[in-house]
TORTIMI-430526 format. One line per 8 residues: for each residue x, y negated, z negated of N, C-alpha, C. Coordinates in pm, whole numbers, plus 50000, padded with zeros to 5 digits. Atoms other than C-alpha are relative to their C-alpha. Layout:
<rs>
X Y Z X Y Z X Y Z | ...
</rs>
This chain:
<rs>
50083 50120 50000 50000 50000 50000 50087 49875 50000 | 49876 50092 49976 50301 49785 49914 50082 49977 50128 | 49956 50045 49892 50447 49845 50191 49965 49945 50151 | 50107 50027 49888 50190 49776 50432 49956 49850 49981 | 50008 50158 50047 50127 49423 50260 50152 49938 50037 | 49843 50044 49986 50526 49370 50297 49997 49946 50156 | 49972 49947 49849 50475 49497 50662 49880 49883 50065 | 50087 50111 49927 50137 49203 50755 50118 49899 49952
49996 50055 50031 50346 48953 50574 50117 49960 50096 | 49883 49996 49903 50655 48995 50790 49920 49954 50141 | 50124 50052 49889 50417 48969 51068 49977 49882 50023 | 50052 50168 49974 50255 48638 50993 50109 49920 49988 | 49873 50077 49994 50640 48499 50949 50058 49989 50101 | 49985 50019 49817 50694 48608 51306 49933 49953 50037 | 50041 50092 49872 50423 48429 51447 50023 49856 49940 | 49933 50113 50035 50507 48146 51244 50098 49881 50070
49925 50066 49907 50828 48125 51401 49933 49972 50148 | 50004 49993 49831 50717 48189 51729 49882 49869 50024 | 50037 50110 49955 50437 47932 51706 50095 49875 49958 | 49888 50103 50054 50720 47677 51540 50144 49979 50134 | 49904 50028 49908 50985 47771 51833 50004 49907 50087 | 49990 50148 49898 50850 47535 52090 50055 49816 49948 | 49945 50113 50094 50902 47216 51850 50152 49977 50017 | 49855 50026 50026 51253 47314 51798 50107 49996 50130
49986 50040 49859 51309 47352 52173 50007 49856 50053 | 50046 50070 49982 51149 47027 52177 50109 49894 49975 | 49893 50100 50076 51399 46842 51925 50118 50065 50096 | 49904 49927 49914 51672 47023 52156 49984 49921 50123 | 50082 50124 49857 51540 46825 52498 50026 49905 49908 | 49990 50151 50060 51523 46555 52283 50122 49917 49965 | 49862 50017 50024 51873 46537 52124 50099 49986 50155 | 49927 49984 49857 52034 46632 52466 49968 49874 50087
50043 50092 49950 51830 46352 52622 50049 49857 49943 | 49935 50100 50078 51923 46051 52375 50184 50028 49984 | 49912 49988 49986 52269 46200 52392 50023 49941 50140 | 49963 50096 49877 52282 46112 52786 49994 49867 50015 | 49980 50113 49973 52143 45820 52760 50084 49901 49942 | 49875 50122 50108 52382 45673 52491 50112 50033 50075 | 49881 49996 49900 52662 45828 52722 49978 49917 50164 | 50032 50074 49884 52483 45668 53025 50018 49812 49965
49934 50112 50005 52501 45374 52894 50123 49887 49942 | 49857 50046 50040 52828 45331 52751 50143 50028 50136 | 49904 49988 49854 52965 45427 53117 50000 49903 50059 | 49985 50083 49905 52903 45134 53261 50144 49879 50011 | 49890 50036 50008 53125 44972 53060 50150 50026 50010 | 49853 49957 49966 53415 45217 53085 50027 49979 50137 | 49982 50000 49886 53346 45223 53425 50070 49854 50058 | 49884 50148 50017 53475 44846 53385 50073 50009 49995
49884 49973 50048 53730 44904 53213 50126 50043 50109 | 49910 49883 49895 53856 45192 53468 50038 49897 50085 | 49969 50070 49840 53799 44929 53757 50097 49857 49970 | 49953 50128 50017 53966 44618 53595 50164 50080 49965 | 49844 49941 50062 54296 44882 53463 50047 50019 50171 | 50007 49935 49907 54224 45011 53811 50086 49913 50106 | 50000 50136 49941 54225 44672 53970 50196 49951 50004 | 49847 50011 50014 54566 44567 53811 50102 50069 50076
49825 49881 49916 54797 44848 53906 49969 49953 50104 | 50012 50028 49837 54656 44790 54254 50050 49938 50061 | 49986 50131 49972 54705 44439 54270 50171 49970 49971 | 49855 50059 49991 55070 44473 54102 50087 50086 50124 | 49928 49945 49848 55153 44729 54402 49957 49937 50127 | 50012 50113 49866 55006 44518 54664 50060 49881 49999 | 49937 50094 50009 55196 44233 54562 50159 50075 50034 | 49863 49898 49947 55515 44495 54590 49966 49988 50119
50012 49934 49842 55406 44626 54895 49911 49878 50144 | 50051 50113 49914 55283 44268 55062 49862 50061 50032 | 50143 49960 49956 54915 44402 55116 49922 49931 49938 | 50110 50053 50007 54637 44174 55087 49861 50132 49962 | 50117 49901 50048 54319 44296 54865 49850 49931 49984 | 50127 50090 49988 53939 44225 54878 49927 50069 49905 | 50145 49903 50096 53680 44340 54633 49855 49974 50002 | 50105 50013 49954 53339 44443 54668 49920 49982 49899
50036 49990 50138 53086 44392 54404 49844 50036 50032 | 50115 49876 49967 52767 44623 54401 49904 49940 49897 | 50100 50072 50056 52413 44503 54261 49994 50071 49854 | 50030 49943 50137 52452 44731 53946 50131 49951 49908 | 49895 50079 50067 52795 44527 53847 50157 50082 50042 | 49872 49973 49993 53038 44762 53963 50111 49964 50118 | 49910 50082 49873 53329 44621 54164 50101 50110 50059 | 49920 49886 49920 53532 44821 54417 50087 49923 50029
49912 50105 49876 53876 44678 54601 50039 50099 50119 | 49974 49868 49788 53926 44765 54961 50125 49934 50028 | 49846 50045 49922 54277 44668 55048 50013 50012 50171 | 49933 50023 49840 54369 44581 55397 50152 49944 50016 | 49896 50030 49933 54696 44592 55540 50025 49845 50049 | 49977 50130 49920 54868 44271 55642 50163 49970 50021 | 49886 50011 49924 55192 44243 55815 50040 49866 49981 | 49913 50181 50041 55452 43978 55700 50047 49926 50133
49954 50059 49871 55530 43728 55960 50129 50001 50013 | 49838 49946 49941 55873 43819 56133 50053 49840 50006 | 49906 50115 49977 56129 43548 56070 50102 49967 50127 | 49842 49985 49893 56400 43463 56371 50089 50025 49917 | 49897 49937 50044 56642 43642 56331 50187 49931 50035 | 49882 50132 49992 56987 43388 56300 50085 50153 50021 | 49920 49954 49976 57219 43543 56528 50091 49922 49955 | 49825 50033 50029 57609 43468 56427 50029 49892 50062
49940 50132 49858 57684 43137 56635 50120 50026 50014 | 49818 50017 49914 58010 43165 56828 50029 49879 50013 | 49972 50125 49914 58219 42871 56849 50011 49978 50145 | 50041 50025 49857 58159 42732 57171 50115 49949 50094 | 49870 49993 49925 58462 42743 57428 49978 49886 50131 | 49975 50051 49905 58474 42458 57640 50109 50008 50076 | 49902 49965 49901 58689 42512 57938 50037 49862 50070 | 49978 50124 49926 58833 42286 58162 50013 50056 50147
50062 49995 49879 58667 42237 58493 50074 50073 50095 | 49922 49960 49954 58979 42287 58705 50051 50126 49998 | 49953 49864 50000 59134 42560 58584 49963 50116 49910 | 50088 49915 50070 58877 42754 58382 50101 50045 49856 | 49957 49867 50156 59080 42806 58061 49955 49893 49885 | 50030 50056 50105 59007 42693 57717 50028 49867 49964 | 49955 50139 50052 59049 42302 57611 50121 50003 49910 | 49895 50010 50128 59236 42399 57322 50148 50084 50079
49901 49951 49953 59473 42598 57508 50080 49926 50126 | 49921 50099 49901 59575 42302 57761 50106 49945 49899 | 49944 50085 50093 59892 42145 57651 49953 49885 50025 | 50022 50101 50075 59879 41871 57457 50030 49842 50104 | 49961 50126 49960 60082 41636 57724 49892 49950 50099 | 50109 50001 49915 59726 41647 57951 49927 49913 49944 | 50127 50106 50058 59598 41410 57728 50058 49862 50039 | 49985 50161 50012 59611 41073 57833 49933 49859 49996
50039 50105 50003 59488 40725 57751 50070 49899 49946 | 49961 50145 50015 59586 40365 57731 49928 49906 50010 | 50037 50127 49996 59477 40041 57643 50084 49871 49946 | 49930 50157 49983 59661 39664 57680 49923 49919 50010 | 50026 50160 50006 59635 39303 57671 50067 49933 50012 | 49912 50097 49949 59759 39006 57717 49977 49887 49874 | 50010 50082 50159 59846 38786 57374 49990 49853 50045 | 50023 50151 49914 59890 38470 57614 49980 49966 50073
50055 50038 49854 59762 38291 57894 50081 50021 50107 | 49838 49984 49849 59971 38355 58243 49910 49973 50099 | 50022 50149 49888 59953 38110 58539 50035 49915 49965 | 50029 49963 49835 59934 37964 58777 50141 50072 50033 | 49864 49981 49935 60209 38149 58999 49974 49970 50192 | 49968 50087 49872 60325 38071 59338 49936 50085 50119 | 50015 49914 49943 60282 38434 59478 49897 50124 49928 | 50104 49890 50085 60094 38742 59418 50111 50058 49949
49921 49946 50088 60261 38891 59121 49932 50144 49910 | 50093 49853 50077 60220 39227 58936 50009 49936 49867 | 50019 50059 50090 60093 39195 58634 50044 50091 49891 | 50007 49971 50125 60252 39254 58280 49934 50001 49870 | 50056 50009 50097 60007 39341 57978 50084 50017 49859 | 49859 49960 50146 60252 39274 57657 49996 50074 49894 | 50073 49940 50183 60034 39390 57382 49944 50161 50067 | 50075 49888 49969 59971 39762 57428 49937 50056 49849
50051 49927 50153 59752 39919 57163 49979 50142 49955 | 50010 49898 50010 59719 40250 57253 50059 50062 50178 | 49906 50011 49834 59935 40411 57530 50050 50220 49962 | 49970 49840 49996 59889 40830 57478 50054 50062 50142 | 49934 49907 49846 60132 41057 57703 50114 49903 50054 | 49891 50089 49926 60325 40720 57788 49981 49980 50132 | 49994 50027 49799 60183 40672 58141 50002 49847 50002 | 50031 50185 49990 60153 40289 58086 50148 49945 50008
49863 50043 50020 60492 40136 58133 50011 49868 49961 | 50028 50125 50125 60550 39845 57884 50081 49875 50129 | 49869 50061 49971 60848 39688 58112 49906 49967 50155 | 50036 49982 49857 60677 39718 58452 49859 49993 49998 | 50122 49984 50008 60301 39748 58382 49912 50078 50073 | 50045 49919 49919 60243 40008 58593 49973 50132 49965 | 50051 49825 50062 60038 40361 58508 50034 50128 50145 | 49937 49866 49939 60211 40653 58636 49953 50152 50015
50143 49878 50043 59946 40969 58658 50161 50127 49940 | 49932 49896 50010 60176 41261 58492 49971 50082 50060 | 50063 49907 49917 59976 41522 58652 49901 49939 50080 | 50117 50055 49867 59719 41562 58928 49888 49977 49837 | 50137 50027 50141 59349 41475 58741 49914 49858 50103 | 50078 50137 49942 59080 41243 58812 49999 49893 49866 | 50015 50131 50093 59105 40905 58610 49893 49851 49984 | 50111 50091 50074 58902 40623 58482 50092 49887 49964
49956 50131 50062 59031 40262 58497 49914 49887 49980 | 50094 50162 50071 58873 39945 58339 50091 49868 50032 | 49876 50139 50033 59005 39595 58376 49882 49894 50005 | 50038 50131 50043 58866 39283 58234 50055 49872 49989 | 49914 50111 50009 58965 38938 58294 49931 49869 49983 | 50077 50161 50018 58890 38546 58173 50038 49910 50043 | 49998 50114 49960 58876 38216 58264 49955 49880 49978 | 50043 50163 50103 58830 37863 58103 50050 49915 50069
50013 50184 49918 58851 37468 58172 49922 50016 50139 | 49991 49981 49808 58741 37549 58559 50090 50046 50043 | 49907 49896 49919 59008 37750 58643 49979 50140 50062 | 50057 49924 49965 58964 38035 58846 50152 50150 49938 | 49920 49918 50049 59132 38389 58791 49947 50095 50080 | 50017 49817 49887 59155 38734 59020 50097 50060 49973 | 49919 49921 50008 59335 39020 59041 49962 50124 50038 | 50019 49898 49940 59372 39332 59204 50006 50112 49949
49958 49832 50037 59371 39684 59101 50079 50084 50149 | 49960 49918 49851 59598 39866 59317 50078 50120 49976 | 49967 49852 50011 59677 40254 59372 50127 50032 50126 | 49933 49992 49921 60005 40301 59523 50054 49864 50083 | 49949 50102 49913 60057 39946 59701 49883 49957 50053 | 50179 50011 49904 59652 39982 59849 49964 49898 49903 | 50111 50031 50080 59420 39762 59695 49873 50093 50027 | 50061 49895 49998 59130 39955 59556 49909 49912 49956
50126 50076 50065 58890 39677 59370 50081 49872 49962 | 49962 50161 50071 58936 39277 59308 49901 49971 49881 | 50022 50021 50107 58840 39146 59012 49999 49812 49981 | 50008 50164 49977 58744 38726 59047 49899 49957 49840 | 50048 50058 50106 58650 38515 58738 50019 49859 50046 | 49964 50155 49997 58561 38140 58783 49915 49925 49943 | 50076 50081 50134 58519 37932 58480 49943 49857 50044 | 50122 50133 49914 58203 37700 58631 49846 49984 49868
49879 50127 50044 58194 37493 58389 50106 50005 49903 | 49912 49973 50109 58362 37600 58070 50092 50152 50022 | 49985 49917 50062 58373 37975 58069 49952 50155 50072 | 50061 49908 49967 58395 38298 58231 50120 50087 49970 | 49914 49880 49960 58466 38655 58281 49962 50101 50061 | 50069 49928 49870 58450 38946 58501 50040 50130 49939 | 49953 49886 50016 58510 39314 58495 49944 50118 50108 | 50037 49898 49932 58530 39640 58700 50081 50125 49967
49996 49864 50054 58547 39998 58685 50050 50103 50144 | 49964 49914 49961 58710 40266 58890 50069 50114 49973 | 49985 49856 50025 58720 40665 58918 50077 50033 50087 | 49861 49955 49876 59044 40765 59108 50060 50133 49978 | 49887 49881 49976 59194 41089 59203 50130 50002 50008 | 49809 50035 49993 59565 41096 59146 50054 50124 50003 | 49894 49900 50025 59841 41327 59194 50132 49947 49952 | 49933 49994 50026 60130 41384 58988 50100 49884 50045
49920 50112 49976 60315 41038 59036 49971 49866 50076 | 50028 50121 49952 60131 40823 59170 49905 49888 49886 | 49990 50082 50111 60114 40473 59019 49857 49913 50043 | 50126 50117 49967 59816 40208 58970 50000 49876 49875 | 49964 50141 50110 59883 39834 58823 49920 49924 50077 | 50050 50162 49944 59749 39507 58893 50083 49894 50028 | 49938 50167 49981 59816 39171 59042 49976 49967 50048 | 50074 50110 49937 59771 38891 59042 49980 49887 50090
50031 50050 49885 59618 38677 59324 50094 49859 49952 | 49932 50151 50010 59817 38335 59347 49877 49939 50034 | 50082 50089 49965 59483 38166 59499 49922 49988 49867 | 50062 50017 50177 59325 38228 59103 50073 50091 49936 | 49929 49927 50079 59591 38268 58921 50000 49934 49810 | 50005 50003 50149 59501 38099 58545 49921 50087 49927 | 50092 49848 50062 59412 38430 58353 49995 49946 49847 | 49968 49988 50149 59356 38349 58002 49995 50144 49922
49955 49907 50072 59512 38571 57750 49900 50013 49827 | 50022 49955 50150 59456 38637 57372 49890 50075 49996 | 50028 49880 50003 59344 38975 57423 49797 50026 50052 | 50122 50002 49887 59034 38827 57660 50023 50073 50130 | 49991 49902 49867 59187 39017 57979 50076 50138 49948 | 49980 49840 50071 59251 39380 57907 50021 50085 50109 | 49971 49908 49912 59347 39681 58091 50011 50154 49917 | 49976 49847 50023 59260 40061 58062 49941 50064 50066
50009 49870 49934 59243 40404 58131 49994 50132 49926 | 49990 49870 50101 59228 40753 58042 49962 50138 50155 | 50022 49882 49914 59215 41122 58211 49868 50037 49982 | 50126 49976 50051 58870 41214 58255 50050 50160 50011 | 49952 49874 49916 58998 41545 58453 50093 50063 49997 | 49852 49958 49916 59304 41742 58475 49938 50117 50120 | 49980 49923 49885 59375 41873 58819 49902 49940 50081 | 50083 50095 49902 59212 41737 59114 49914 50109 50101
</rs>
């Protein structure tokens, strides 16, 4: 009899549970559910987190690696970066400069390797007035100021080409009170250019220029005309030259 009372009582404790199991199922769904959503919404912010740690590194290797970065930003807050490539602009590239070898026209070799005696220039004057004379006279410039190579001859006033070359002469001459003044440039004994100054009323002067081919010894001086011969001096009439050329 006891045991048969033991044996309903056990019974009604099983359906107990069994009507009680759904409940606890229930709290089970339930827990699991409030668990996601407290993990759902504490992702959004890691998901920050991730993208801003994310962000950095990115940004300090695209700054390494020259790459330009863009970021996207999505209606629920989360931001993406899309990197695009971008190619550094190519600098010129500085070749080595070579010093630069000027040659000389004639004989194609280096400037620096011509001797030294190929250089020539001169410039004179005249410290005092000279005139009138009777005849045509060559003319002496007393004052030389610069006379490279020595082609100018102090004693004689006559330029002597050392070598062949093409040259470059100047001559300038004055003239005061009304007096008149000329003079010739001459290459060899030729005249090659006159040179006339006539001081109408106080005060003049003149000048000309010639480019002459010379060889090796031939001479070119001036002189002066007897028909205007008061030249004033003090370093108002002048005379020069120089090699533009060697070799002809």
């Amino acid at each position: 009899m006891k045991s048969s009372v033991a044996t309903a009582s056990a019974g009604r404790g099983v359906d107990r549970l069994r009507q009680h199991r759904p409940s606890l199922l229930t709290v089970l769904f339930l827990f699991l559910f409030l668990f996601t959503m407290a993990a759902e919404s504490r992702s959004p912010r890691r998901n920050r987190n991730r993208v801003k740690m994310r962000n950095a590194q990115t940004a300090t290797e695209r700054e390494q690696d020259g790459v330009c970065e863009l970021e996207v930003t999505c209606s629920g807050g989360q931001r993406f970066p899309v990197s695009l490539p971008v190619k550094k602009a190519k600098l010129p590239v500085e070749k080595p400069t070579r010093s630069t070898v000027v040659k000389d026209t004639a004989t194609e070799r280096p400037v620096d390797a011509i001797n030294t005696s190929h250089r020539v220039a001169f410039f004179a004057g005249l410290s005092k007035n000279v005139g009138p004379v009777s005849s045509n006279s060559d003319l002496v410039f007393d004052k030389i100021i610069t006379n490279v190579g020595d082609a100018l001859s102090q004693e004689s006033g006559r330029f002597t080409a050392p070598h062949d070359g093409t040259y470059v002469f100047s001559v300038t001459i004055a003239a005061q009170g009304k007096q008149r003044a000329a003079v010739e440039l001459s290459l060899n004994g030729r005249m090659v250019a006159t040179i006339w100054a006539e001081s109408i009323p106080f005060w003049a002067s003149a000048s000309n220029t010639a480019i002459l081919n010379l060889q090796k010894g031939d001479q070119v001086w001036l002189i002066l005309l007897s028909r205007a011969s008061f030249l004033h001096g003090y370093m108002y009439s002048t005379f020069s030259g120089h090699c533009l050329y060697y070799g002809v």
